[in-house]
PDB file with SEQRES, HELIX, SHEET and CRYST1 records, atoms N, CA, C and O in Angstrom:
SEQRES   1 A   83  UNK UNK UNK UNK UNK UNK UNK UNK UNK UNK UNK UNK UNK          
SEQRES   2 A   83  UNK UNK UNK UNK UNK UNK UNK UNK UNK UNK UNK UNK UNK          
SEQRES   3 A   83  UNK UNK UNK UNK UNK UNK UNK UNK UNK UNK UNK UNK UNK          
SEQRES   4 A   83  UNK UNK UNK UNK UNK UNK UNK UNK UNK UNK UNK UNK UNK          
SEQRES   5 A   83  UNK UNK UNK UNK UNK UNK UNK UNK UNK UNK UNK UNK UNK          
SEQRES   6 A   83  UNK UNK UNK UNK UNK UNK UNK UNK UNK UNK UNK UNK UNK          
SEQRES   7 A   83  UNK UNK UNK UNK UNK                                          
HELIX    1 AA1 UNK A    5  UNK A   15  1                                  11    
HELIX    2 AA2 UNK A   21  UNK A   23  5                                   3    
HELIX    3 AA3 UNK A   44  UNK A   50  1                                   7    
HELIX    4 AA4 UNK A   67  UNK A   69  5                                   3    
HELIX    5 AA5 UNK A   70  UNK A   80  1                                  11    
CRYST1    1.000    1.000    1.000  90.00  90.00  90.00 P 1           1          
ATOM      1  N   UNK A   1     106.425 109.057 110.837  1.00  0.00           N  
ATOM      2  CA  UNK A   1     107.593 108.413 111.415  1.00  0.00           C  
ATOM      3  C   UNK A   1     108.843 109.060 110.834  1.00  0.00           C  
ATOM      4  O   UNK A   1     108.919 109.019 109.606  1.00  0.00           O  
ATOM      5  N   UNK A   2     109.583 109.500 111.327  1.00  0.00           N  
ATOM      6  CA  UNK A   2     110.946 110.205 111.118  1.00  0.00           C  
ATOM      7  C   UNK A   2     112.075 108.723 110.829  1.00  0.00           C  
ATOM      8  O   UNK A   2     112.217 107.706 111.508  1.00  0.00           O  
ATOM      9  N   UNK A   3     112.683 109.122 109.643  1.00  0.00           N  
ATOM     10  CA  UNK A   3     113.737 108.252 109.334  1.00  0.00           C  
ATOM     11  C   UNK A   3     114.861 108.227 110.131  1.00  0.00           C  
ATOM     12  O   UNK A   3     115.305 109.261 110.629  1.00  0.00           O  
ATOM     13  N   UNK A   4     115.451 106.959 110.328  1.00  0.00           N  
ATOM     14  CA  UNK A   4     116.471 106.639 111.101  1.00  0.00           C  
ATOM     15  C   UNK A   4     117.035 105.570 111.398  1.00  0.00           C  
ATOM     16  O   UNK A   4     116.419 104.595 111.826  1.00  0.00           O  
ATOM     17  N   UNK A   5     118.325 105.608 111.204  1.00  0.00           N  
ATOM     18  CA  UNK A   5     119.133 104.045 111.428  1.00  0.00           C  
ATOM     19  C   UNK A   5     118.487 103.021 111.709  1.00  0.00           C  
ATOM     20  O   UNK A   5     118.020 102.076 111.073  1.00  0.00           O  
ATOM     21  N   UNK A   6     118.538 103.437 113.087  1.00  0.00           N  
ATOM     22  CA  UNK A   6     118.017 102.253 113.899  1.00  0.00           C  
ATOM     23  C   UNK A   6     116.850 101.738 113.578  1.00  0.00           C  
ATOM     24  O   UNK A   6     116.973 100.514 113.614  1.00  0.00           O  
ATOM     25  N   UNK A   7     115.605 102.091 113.235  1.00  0.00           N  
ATOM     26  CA  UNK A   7     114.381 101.851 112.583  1.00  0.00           C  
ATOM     27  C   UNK A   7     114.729 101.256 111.527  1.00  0.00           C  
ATOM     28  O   UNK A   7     114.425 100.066 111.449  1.00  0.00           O  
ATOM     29  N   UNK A   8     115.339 101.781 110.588  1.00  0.00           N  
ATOM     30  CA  UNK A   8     115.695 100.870 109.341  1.00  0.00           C  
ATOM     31  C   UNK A   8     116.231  99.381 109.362  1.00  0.00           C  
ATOM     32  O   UNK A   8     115.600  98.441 108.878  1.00  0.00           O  
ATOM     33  N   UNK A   9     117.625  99.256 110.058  1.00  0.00           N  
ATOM     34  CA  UNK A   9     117.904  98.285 110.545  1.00  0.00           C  
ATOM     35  C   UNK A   9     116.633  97.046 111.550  1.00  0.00           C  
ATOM     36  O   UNK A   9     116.343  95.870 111.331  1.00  0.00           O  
ATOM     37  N   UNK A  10     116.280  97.784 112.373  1.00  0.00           N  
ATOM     38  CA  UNK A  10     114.514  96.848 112.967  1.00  0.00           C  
ATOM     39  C   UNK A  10     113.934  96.417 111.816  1.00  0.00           C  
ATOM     40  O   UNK A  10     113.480  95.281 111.682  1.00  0.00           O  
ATOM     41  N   UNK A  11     113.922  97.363 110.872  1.00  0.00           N  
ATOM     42  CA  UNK A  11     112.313  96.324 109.719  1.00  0.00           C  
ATOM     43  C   UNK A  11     113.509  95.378 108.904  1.00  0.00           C  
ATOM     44  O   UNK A  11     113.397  94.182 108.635  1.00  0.00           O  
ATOM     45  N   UNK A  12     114.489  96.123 108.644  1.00  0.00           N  
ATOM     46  CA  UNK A  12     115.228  94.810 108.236  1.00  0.00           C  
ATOM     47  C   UNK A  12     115.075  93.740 108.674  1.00  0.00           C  
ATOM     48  O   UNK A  12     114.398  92.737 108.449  1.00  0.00           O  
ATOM     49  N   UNK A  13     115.867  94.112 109.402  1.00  0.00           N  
ATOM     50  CA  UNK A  13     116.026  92.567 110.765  1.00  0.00           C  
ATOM     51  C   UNK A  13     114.702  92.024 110.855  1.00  0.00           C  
ATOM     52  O   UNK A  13     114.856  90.850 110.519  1.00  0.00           O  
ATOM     53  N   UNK A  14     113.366  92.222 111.141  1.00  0.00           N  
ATOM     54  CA  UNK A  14     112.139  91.843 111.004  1.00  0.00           C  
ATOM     55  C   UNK A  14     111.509  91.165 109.829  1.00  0.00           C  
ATOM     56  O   UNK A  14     110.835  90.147 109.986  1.00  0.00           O  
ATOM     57  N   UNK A  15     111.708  91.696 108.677  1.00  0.00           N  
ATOM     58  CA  UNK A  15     111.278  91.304 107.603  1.00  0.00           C  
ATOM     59  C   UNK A  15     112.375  89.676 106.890  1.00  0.00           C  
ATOM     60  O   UNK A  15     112.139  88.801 106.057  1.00  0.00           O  
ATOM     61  N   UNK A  16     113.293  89.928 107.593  1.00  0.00           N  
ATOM     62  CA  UNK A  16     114.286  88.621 107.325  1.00  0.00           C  
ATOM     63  C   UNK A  16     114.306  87.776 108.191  1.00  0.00           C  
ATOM     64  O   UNK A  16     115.091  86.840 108.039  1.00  0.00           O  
ATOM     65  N   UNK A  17     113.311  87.830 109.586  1.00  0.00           N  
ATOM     66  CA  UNK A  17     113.320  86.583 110.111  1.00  0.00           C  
ATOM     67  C   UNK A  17     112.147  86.167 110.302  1.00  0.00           C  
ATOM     68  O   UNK A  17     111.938  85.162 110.981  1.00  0.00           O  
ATOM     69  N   UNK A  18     110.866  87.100 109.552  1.00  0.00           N  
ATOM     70  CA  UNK A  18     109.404  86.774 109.245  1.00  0.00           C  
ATOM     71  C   UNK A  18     109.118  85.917 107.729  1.00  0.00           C  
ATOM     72  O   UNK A  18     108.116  85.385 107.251  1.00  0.00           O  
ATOM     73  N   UNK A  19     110.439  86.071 107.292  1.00  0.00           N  
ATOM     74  CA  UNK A  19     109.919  85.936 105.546  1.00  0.00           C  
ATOM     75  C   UNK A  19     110.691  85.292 104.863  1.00  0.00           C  
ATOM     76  O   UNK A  19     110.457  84.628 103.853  1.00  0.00           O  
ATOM     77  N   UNK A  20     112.353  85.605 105.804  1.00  0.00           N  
ATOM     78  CA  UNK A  20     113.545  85.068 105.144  1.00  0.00           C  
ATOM     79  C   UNK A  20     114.220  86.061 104.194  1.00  0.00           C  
ATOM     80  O   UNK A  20     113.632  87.052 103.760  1.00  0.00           O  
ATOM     81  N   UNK A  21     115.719  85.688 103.837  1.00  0.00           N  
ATOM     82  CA  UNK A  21     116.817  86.690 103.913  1.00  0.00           C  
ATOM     83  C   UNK A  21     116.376  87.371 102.018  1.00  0.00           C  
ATOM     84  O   UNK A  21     116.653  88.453 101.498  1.00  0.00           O  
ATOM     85  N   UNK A  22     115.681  86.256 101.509  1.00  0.00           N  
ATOM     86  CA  UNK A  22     115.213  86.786 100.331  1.00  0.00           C  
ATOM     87  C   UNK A  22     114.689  88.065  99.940  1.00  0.00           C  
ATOM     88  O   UNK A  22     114.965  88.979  99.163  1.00  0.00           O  
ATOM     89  N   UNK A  23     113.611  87.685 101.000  1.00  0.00           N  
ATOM     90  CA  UNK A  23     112.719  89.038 101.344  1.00  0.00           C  
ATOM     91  C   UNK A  23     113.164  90.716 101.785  1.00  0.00           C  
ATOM     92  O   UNK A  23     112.513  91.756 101.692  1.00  0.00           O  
ATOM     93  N   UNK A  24     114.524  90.455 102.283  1.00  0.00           N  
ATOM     94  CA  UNK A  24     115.143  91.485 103.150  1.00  0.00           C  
ATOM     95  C   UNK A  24     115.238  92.594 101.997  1.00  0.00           C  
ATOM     96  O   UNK A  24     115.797  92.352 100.927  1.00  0.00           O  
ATOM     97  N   UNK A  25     114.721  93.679 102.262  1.00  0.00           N  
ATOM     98  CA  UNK A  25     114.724  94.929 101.069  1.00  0.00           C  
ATOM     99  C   UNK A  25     115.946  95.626 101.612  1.00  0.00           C  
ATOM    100  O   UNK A  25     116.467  95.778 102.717  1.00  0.00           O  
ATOM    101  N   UNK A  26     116.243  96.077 100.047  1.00  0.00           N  
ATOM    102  CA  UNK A  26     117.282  96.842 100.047  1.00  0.00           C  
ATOM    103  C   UNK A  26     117.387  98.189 100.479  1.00  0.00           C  
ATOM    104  O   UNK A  26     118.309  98.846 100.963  1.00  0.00           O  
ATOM    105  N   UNK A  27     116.256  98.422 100.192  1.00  0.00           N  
ATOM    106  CA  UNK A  27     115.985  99.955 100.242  1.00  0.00           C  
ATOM    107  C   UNK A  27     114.448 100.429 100.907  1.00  0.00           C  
ATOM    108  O   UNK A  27     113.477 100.155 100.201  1.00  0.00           O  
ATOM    109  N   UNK A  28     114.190 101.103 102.185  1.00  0.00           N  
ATOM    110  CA  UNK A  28     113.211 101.413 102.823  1.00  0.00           C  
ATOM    111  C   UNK A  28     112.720 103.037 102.159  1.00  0.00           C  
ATOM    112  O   UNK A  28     113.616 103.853 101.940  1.00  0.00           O  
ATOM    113  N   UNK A  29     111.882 103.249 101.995  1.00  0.00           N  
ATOM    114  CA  UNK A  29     111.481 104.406 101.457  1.00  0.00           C  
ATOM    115  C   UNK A  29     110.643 105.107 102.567  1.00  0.00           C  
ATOM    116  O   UNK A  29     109.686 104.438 102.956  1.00  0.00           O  
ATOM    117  N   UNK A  30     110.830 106.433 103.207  1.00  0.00           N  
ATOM    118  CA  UNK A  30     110.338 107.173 104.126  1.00  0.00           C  
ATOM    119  C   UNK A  30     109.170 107.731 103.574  1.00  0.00           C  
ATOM    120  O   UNK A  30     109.365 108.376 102.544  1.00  0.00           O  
ATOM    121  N   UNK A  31     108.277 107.677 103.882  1.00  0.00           N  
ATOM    122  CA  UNK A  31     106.773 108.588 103.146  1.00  0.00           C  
ATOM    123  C   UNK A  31     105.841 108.885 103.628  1.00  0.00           C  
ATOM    124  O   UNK A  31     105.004 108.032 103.921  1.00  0.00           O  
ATOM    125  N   UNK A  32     105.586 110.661 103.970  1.00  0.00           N  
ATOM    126  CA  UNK A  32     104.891 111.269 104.847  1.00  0.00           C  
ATOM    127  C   UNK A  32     103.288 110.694 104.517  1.00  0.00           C  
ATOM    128  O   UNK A  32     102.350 110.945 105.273  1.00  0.00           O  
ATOM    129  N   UNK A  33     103.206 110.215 103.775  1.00  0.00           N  
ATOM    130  CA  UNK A  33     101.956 109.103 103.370  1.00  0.00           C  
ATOM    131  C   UNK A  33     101.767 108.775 102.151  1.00  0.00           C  
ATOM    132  O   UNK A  33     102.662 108.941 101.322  1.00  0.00           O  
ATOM    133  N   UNK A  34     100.467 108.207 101.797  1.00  0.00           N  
ATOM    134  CA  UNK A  34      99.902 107.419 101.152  1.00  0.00           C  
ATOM    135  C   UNK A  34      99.053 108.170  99.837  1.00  0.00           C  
ATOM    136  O   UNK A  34      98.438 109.209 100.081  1.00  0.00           O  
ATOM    137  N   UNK A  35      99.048 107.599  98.434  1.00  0.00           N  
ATOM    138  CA  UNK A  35      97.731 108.128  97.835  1.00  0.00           C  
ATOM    139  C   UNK A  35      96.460 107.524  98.233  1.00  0.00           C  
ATOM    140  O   UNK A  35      96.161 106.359  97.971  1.00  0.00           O  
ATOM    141  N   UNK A  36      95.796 108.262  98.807  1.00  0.00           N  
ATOM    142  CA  UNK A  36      94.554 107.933  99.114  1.00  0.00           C  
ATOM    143  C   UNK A  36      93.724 108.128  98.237  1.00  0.00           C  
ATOM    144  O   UNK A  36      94.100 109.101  97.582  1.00  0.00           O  
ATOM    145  N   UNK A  37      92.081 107.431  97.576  1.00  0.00           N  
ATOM    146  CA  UNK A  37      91.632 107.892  97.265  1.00  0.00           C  
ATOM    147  C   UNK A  37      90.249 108.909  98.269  1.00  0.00           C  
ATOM    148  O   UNK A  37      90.821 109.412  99.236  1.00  0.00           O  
ATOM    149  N   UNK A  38      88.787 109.273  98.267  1.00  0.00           N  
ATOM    150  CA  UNK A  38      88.554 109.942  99.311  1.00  0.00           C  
ATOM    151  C   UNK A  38      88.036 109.411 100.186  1.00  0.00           C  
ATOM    152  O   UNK A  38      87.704 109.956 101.239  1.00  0.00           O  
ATOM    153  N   UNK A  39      87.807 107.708  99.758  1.00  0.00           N  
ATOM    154  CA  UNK A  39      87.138 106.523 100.453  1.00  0.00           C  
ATOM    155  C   UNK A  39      87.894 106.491 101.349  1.00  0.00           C  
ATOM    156  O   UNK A  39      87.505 106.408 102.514  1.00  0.00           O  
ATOM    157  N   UNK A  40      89.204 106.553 100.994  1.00  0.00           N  
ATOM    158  CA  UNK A  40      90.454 105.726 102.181  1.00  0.00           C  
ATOM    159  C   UNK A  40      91.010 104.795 101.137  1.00  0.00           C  
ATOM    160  O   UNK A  40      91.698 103.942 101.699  1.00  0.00           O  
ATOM    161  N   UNK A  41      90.973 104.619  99.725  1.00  0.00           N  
ATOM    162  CA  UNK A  41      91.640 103.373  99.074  1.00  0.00           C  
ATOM    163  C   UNK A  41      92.768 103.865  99.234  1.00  0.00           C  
ATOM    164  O   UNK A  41      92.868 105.092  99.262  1.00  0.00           O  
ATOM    165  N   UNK A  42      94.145 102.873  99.410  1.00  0.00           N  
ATOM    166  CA  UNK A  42      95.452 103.420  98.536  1.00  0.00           C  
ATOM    167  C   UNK A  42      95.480 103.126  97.265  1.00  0.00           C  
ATOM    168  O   UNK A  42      95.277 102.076  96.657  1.00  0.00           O  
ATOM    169  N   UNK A  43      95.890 104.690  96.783  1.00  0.00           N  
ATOM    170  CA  UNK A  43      95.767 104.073  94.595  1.00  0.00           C  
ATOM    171  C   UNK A  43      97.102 103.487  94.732  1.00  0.00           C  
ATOM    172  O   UNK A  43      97.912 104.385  94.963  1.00  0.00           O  
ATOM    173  N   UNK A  44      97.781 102.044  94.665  1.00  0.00           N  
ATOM    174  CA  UNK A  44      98.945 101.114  94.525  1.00  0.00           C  
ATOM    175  C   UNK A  44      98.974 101.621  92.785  1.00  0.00           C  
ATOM    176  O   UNK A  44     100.151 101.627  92.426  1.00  0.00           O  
ATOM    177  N   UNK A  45      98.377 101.884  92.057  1.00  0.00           N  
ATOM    178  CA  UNK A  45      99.187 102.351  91.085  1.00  0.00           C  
ATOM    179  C   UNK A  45     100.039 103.118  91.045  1.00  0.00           C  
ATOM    180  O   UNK A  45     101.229 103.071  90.730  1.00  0.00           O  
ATOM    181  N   UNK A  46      99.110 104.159  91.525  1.00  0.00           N  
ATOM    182  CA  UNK A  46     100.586 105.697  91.739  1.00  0.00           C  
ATOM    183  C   UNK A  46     101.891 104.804  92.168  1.00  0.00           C  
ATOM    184  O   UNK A  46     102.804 104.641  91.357  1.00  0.00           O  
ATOM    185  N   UNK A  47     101.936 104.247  93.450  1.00  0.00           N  
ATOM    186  CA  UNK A  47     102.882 103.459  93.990  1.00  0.00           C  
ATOM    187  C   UNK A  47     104.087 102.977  92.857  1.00  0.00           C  
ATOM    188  O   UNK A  47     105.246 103.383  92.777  1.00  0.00           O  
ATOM    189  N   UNK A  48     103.341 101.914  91.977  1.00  0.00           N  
ATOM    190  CA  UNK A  48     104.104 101.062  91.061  1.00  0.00           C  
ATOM    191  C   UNK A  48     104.210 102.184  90.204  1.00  0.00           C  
ATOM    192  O   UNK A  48     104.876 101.666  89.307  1.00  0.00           O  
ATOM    193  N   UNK A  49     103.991 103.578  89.773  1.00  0.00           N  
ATOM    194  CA  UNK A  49     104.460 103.972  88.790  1.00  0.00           C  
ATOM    195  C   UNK A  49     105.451 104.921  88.966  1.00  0.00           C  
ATOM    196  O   UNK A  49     106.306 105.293  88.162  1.00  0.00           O  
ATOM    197  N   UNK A  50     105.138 105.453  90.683  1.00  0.00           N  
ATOM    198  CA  UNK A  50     106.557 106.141  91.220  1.00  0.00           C  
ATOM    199  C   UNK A  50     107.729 105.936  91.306  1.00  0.00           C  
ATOM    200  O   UNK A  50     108.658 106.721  91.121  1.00  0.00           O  
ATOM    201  N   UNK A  51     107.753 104.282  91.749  1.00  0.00           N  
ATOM    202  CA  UNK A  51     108.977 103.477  92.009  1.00  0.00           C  
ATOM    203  C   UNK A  51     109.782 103.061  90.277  1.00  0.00           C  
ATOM    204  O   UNK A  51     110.981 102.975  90.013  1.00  0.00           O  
ATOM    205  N   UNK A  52     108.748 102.901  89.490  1.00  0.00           N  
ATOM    206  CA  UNK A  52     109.420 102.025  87.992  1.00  0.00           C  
ATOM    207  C   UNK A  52     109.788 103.790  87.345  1.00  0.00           C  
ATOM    208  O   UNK A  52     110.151 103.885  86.173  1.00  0.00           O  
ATOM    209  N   UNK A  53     109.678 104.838  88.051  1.00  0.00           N  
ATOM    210  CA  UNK A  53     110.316 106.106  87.678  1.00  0.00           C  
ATOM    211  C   UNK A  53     109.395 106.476  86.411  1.00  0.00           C  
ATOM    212  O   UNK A  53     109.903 106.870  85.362  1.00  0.00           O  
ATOM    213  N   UNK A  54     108.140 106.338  86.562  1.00  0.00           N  
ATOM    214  CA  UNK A  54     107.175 106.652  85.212  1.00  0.00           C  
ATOM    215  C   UNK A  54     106.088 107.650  86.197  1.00  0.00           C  
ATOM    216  O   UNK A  54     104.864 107.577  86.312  1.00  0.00           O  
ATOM    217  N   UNK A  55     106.744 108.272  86.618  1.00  0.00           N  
ATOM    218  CA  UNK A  55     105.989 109.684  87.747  1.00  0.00           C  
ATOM    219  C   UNK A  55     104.984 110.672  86.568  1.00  0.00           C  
ATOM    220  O   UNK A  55     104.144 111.519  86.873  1.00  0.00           O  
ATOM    221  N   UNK A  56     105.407 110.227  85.149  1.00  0.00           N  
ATOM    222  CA  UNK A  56     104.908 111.267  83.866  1.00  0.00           C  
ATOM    223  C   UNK A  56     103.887 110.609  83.427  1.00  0.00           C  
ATOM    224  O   UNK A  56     103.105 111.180  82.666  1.00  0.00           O  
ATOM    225  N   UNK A  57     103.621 108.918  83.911  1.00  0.00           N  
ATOM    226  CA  UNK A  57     102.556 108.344  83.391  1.00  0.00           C  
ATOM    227  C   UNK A  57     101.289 108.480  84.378  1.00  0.00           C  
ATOM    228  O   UNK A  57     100.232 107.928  84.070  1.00  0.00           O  
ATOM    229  N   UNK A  58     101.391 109.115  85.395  1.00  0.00           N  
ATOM    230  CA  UNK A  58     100.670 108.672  86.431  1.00  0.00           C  
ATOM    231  C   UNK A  58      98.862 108.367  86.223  1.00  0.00           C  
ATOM    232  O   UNK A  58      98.139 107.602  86.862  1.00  0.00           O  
ATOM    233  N   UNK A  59      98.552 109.228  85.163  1.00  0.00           N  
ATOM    234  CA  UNK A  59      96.942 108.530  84.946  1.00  0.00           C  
ATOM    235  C   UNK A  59      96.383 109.805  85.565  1.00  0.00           C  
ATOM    236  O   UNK A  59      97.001 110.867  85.637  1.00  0.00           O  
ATOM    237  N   UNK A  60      95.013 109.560  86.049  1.00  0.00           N  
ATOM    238  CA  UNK A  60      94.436 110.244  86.836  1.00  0.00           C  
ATOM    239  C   UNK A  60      94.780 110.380  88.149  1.00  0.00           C  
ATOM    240  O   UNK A  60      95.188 109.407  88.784  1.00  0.00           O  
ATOM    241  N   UNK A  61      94.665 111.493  88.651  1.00  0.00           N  
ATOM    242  CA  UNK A  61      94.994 111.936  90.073  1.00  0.00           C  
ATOM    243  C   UNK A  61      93.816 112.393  90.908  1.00  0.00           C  
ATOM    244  O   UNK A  61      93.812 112.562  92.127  1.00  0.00           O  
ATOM    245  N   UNK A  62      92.647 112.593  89.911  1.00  0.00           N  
ATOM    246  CA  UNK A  62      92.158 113.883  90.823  1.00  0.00           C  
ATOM    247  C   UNK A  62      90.849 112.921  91.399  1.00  0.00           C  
ATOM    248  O   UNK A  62      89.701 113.195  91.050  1.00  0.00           O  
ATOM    249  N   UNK A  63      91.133 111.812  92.281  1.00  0.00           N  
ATOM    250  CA  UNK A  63      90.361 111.351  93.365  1.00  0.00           C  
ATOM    251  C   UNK A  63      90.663 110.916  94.297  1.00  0.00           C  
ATOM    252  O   UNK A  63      90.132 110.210  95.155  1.00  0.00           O  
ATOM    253  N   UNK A  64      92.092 111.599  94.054  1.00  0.00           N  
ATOM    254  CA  UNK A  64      92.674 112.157  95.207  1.00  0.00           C  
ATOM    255  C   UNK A  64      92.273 112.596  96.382  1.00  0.00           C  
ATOM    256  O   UNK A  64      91.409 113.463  96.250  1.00  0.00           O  
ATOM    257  N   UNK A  65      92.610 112.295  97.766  1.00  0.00           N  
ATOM    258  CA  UNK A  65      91.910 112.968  98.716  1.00  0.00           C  
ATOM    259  C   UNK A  65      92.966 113.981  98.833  1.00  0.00           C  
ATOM    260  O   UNK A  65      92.676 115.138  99.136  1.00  0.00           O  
ATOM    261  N   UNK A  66      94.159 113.617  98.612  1.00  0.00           N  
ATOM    262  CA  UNK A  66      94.988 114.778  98.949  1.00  0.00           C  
ATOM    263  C   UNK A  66      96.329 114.732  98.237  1.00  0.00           C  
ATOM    264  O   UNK A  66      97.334 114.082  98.524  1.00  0.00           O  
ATOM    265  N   UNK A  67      96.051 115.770  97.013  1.00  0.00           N  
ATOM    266  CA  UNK A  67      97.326 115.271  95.755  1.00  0.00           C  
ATOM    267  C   UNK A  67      98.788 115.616  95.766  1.00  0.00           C  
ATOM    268  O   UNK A  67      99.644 115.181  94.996  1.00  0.00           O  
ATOM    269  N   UNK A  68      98.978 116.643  96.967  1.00  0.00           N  
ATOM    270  CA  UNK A  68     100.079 116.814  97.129  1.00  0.00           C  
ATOM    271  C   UNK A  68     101.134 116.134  97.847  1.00  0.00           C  
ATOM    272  O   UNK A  68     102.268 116.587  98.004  1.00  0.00           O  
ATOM    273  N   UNK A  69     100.588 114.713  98.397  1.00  0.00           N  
ATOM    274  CA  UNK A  69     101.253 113.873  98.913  1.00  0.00           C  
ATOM    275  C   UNK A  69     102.343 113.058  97.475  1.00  0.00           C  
ATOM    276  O   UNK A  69     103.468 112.574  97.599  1.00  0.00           O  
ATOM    277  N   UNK A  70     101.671 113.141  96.474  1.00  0.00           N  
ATOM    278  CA  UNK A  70     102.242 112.429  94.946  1.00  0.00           C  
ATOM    279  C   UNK A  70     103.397 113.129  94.819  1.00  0.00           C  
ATOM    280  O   UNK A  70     104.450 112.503  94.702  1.00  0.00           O  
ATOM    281  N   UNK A  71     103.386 114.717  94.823  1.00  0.00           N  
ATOM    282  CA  UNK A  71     104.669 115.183  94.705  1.00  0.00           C  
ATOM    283  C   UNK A  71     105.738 115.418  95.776  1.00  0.00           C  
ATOM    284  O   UNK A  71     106.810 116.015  95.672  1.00  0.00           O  
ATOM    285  N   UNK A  72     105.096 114.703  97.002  1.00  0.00           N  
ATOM    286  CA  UNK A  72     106.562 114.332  98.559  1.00  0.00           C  
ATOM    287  C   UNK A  72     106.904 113.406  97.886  1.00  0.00           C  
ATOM    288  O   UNK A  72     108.069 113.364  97.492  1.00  0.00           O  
ATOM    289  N   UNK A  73     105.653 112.016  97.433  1.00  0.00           N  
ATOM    290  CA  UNK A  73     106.705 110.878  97.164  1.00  0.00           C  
ATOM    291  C   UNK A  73     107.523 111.275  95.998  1.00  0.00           C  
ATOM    292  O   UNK A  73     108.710 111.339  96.319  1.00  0.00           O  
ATOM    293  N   UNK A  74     107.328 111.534  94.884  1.00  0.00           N  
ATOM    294  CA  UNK A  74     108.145 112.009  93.690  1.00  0.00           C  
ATOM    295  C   UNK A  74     109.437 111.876  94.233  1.00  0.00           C  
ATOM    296  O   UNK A  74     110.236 110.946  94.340  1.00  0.00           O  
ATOM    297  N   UNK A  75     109.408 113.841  94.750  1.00  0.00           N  
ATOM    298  CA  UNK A  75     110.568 113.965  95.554  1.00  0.00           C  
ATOM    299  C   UNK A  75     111.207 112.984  96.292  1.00  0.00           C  
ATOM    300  O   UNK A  75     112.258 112.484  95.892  1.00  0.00           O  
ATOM    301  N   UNK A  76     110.583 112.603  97.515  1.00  0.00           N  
ATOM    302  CA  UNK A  76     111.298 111.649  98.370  1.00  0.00           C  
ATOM    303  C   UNK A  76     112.166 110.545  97.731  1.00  0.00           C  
ATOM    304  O   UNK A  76     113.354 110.228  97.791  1.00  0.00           O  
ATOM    305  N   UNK A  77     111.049 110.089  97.085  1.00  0.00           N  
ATOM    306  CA  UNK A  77     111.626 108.971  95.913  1.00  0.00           C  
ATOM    307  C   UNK A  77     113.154 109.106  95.381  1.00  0.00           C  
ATOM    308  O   UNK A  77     114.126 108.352  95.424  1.00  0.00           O  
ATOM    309  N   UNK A  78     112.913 110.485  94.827  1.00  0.00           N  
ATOM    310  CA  UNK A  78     114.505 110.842  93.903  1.00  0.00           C  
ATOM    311  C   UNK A  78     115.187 110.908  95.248  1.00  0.00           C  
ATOM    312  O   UNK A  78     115.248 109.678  95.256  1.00  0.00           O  
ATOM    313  N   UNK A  79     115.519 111.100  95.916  1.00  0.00           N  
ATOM    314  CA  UNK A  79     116.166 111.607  97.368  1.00  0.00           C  
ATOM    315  C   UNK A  79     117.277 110.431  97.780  1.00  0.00           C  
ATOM    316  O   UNK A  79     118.497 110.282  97.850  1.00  0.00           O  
ATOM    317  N   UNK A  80     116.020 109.686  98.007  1.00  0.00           N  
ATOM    318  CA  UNK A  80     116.506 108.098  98.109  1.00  0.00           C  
ATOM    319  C   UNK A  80     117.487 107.579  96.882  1.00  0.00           C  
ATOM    320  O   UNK A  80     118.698 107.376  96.972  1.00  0.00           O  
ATOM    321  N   UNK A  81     117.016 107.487  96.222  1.00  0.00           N  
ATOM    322  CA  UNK A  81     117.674 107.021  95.022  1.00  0.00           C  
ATOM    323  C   UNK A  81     118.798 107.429  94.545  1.00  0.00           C  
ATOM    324  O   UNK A  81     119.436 106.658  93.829  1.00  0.00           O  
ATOM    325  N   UNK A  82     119.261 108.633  94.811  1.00  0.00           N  
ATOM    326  CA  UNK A  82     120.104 109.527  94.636  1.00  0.00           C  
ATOM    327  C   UNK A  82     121.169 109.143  95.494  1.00  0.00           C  
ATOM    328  O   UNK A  82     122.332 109.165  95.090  1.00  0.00           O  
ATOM    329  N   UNK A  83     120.782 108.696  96.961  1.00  0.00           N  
ATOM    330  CA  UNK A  83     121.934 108.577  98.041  1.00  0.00           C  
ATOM    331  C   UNK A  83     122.254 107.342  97.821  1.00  0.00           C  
ATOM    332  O   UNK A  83     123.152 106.811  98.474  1.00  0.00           O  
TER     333      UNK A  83                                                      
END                                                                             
């Protein structure tokens, strides 16, 4: 999915009248995907350790189905954060 206004604004708007204005995130993060492991798990660690900016702790990687997605989010991550 290609980033863009209008999309952003939709999950907004969606997520605040599914959940309430609490819920409404500040910040949408674009990401050409997921850590998978080769089952199909998502590792949600990588996740929580990309976002709390501990990208140096990450643990093991290598059951990975595909590890170079870790260093889009990295990147992407700083991207965002930056703007």
């Amino acid at each position: 999915v290609e980033s863009n206004e209008e999309l952003r604004k939709e999950l907004v708007l969606f997520v605040r009248n599914e959940i309430g204005p609490i819920a409404a995130p500040d910040i949408i993060h674009w990401a050409p995907g997921l850590p998978k492991t080769r089952s199909g798990k998502i590792m949600r660690r990588i996740l929580r350790k990309i976002a709390a900016n501990e990208s140096d702790q990450l643990g093991d990687i290598s059951t990975l189905a595909d590890p170079s997605v870790v260093e889009s989010l990295k990147s992407t991550y700083n991207q965002t954060i930056k703007s």
